[in-house]
Structure formats: structure tokens, C-alpha cells
C-alpha positions in Angstrom: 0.0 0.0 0.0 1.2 3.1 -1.0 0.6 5.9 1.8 1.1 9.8 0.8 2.4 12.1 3.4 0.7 15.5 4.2 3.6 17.1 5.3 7.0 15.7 6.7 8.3 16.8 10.0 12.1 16.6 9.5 14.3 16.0 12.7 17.0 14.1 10.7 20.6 15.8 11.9 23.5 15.6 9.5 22.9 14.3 6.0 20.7 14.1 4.3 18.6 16.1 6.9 20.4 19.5 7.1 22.4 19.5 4.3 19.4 20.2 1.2 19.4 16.7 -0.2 16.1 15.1 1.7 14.9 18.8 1.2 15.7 18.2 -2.6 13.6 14.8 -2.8 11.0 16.0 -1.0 10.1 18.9 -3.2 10.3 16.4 -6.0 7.5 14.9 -4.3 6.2 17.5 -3.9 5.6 16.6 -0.3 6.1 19.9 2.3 8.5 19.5 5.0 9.1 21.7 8.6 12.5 22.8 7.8 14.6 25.1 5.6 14.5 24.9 1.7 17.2 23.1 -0.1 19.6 26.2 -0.6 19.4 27.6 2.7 20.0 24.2 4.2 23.0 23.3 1.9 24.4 27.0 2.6 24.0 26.5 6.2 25.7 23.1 6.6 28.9 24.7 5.0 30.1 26.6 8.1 33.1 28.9 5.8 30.4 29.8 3.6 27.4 30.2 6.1 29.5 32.7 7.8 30.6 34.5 4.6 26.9 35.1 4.2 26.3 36.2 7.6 29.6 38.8 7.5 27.6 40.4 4.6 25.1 42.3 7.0 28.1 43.0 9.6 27.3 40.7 12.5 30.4 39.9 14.7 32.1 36.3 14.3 35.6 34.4 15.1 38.9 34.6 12.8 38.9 31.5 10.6 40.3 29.7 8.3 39.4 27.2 5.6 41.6 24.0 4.9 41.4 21.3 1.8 42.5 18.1 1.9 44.1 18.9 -1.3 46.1 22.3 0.6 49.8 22.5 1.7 48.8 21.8 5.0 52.4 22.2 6.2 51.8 25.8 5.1 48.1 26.7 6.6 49.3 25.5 9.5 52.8 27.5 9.9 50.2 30.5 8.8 47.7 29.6 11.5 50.5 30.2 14.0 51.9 33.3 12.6 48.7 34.8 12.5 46.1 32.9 15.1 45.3 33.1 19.6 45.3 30.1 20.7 43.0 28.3 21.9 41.5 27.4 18.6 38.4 25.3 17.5 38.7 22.6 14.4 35.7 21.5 12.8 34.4 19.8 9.9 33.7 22.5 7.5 30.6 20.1 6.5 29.0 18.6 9.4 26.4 18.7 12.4 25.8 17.4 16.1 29.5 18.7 16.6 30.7 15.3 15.2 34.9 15.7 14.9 35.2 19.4 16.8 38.4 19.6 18.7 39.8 22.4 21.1 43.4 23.3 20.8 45.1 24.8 23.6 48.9 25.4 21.9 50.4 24.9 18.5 51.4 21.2 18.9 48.0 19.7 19.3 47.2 21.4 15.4 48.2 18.6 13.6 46.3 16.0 15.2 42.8 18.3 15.6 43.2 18.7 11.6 43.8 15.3 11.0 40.7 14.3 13.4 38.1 16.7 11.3 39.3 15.0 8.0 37.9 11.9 9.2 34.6 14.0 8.5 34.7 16.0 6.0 37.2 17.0 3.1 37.4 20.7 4.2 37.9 21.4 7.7 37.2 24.9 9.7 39.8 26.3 11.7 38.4 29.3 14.2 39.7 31.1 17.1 37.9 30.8 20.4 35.8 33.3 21.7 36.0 34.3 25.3 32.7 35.4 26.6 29.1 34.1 27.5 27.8 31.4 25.2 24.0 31.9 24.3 21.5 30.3 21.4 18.1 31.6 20.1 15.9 29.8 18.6 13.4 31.7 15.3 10.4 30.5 13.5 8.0 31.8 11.1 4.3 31.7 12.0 1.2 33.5 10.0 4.0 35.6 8.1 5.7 36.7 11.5 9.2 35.8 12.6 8.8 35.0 16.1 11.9 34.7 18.3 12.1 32.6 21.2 13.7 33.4 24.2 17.3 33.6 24.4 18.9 30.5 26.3 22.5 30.5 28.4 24.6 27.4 27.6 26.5 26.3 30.5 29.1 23.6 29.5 31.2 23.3 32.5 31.8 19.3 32.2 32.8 19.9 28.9 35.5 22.5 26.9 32.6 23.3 24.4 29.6 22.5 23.9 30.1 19.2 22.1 27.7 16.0 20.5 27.5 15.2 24.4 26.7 18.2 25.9 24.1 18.9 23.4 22.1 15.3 24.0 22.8 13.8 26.7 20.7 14.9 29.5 22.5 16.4 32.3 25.8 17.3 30.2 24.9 20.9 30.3 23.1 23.5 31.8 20.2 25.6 30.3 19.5 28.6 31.9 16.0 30.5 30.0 16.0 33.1 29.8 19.7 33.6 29.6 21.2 35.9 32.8 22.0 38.5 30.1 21.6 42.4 29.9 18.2 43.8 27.9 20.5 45.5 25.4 22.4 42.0 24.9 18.9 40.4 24.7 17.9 43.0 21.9 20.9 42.4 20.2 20.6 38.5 19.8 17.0 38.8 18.8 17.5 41.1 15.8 20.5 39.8 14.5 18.8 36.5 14.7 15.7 37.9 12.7 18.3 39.5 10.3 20.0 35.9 10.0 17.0 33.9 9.4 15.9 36.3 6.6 18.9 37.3 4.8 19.7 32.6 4.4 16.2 32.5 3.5 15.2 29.8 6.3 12.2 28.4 7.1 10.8 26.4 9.6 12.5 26.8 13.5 16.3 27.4 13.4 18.4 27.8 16.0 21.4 30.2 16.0 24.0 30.2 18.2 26.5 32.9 19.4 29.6 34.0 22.2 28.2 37.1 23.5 30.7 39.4 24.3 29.8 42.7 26.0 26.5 43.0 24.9 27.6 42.1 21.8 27.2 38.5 19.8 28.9 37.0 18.0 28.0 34.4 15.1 28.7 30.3 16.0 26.3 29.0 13.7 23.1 28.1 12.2 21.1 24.8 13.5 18.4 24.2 10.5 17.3 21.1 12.1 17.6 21.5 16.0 17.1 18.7 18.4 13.8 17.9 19.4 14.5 14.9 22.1 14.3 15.7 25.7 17.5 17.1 26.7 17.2 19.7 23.7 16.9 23.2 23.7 14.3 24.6 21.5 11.3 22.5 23.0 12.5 24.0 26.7 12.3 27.6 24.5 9.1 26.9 23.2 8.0 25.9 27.1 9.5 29.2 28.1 7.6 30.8 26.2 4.1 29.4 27.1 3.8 26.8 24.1 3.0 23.1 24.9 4.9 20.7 22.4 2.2 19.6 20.6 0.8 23.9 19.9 4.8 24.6 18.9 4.7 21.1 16.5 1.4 22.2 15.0 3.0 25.9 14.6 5.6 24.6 12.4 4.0 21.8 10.5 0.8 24.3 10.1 3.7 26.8 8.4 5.1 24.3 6.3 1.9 23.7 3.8 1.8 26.5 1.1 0.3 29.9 1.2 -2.6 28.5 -0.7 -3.9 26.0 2.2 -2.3 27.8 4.6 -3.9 31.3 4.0 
């Protein structure tokens, strides 16, 4: 029996989730889905080129660097040294859940955090760490309004960062909502998250994170798919901000049908 789907509700991290290609098939389909379109999810899964994007409306963000497989690596890392503070985060330039992130304290643990993200990805992300206080915000579109909810303090104490386990295991890390932040600070991390969210084109709930320093934040990046099991943050948002579960689910999934059904 063949059954047709009304909508998909996509919580698939990683490919082929977050990265356009479900997205892709499913508009084939021609099947709606609760997430971002196919080019703001493949833009957003690329971390170098998400944050090129986001740098074009002047919102703060880390010094980083891009590295190929096929690159002198001998030479991006003699120029990381020259020209990088330590500590420094390698990442998967391609990748989610914070799968093959490392945190390197001094020069001699470079090699190994590089050759660690390649395992991942062909194209790996070196950044400089941010010093301040690490927040995330969560923005979705509902009856032609982009709502924000509140803004969340991440509290990663058992952990450098906030890595695949702080992120799902329950109990890894500490959620404070609202975040213990200034009003200005607040302000700040709700417009720049609208700005975000409209200038990739997203749809659906995203969640953006940032290192707020001052009152100022500073870009992290862009979760197209956030978690939705227990220990995850955007469901303890949407609770924040008086929505049950199941009123926040039928939010999105409501948003996701065209205009025509949807008026």
C-alpha cells in the first residue's frame, strides 16, 4: 500500500537532513516538509560559507580559516600560528551534532585536531575561540511573522565546548531560560537572529548560536534542524515561552503547507 504524506516533519541531523538533499527529494514529491529549503540548508551546513553570508550584514564572528585536503597543510598551519590566539576550534567544514570538533590549547595539538576533522569532511574549519558568555536563540515563522524565542545560556562546564555530548545527553549541560544577560544583549541577539534567518532564507525553527561578548554576539552557527528529544533546547524555549509541544509542532507543521492552504 502506498501511503502519501501530508507534510514531513524533519528532525533528521547531518545528512541528508540539514544538508538540502532530503529537502531536494521532498520537493520532488512535492511533499512539504518543517524545515529550511534546499539552498538555505546546503548553505548553512557549510560553516566557511554560512559565515561569509552572515559577515555580509556586519554581525560579529571568530577569525577563521578554511583548509582542503588537497592544501599545503604544512603551510596553513605554519600560517595559523603566525597569524592565530590560541585556543583554537577545528571543525568539519561540512558537518552537524559537533561530530569531529576539537579544542586546541597550543600549537602542537594542530596537527592532530586537523587530522581528526578530516575523518569527517574534506574541508575542515579552523576558528579562534571566543572568550565570553555562550548563548543560542531559537526563530520560527508563524502566520507571516518571525517569532523569536527566548534567548537560552549554555552552560558547558563538564565539557570545553559544547560538544555531541553536551548537546544530547541529559545532564551534560546546563540551560538557563531566559539567559542571565543584559536587555540590550537580549535586543541584540533577537535582531540579528531575525536578520540571519531572513537574509539565508530559512524556514521552519532554526536555531542560531553565538559567544556574546559585551552585549555584543557574535556568530557560531546556524542549526536548520535543532534537536527535538528531551534534553534539547528549542522545545524548553518553546515551554518558556508558554507553548506546549504539541501547539509549537502544529505551529511549524501548520507553516510548512503552502500559502494557498495555509492562508
Amino acid at each position: 500500500e502506498k501511503i502519501k504524506f501530508d507534510v514531513a516533519f524533519m528532525a533528521i541531523h547531518g545528512s541528508p537532513g540539514e544538508d538540502g538533499k532530503l529537502q531536494g527529494y521532498l520537493d520532488m514529491k512535492k511533499i512539504p516538509y518543517t524545515c529550511c529549503g534546499v539552498i538555505a540548508a546546503s548553505v548553512t551546513f557549510n560553516k566557511n560559507f554560512c559565515k561569509t553570508l552572515v559577515k555580509e550584514i556586519g554581525v560579529a564572528q571568530a577569525k577563521g580559516l578554511l583548509i582542503k585536503k588537497a592544501d599545503n597543510i604544512e603551510n596553513k598551519i605554519q600560517h595559523i600560528q603566525d597569524s592565530f590566539k590560541f585556543p583554537l576550534f577545528v571543525k568539519p567544514n561540512n558537518n552537524g551534532s559537533s561530530y569531529g570538533i576539537s579544542k586546541v590549547k597550543e600549537y602542537k595539538g594542530l596537527q592532530h585536531a586537523i587530522t581528526e576533522s578530516f575523518k569527517y569532511d574534506d574541508e575542515v574549519l579552523v576558528e579562534e575561540g571566543l572568550t565570553g558568555t555562550e548563548v543560542t536563540c531559537g526563530v520560527y515563522q508563524y502566520k507571516k511573522e518571525i517569532i523569536v524565542l527566548p534567548v537560552c545560556e549554555v552552560i558547558t562546564d563538564k565539557h570545553e565546548f559544547f560538544d555531541y555530548t553536551a548537546k544530547y545527553i541529559s545532564g551534560e549541560s546546563d540551560e538557563i531560560i531566559p539567559a542571565r544577560i543584559s536587555h540590550a544583549a537580549s535586543k541584540n541577539v533577537a535582531e540579528i537572529s531575525i536578520a540571519i534567518y531572513k537574509h539565508l532564507g530559512c524556514k521552519g525553527c532554526v536555531r542560531i548560536d553565538y559567544m556574546l561578548i559585551g552585549d555584543i554576539p557574535h556568530f557560531l552557527e546556524v542549526n536548520t534542524v535543532p534537536g527535538i528529544s528531551e534534553a534539547s533546547i528549542v522545545p524548553k524555549m518553546a515551554k518558556v515561552s508558554g507553548l506546549t509541544l504539541p501547539e509549537f509542532f502544529s505551529r511549524l507543521i501548520e507553516e510548512s503547507f503552502p500559502a494557498t492552504e495555509n492562508n
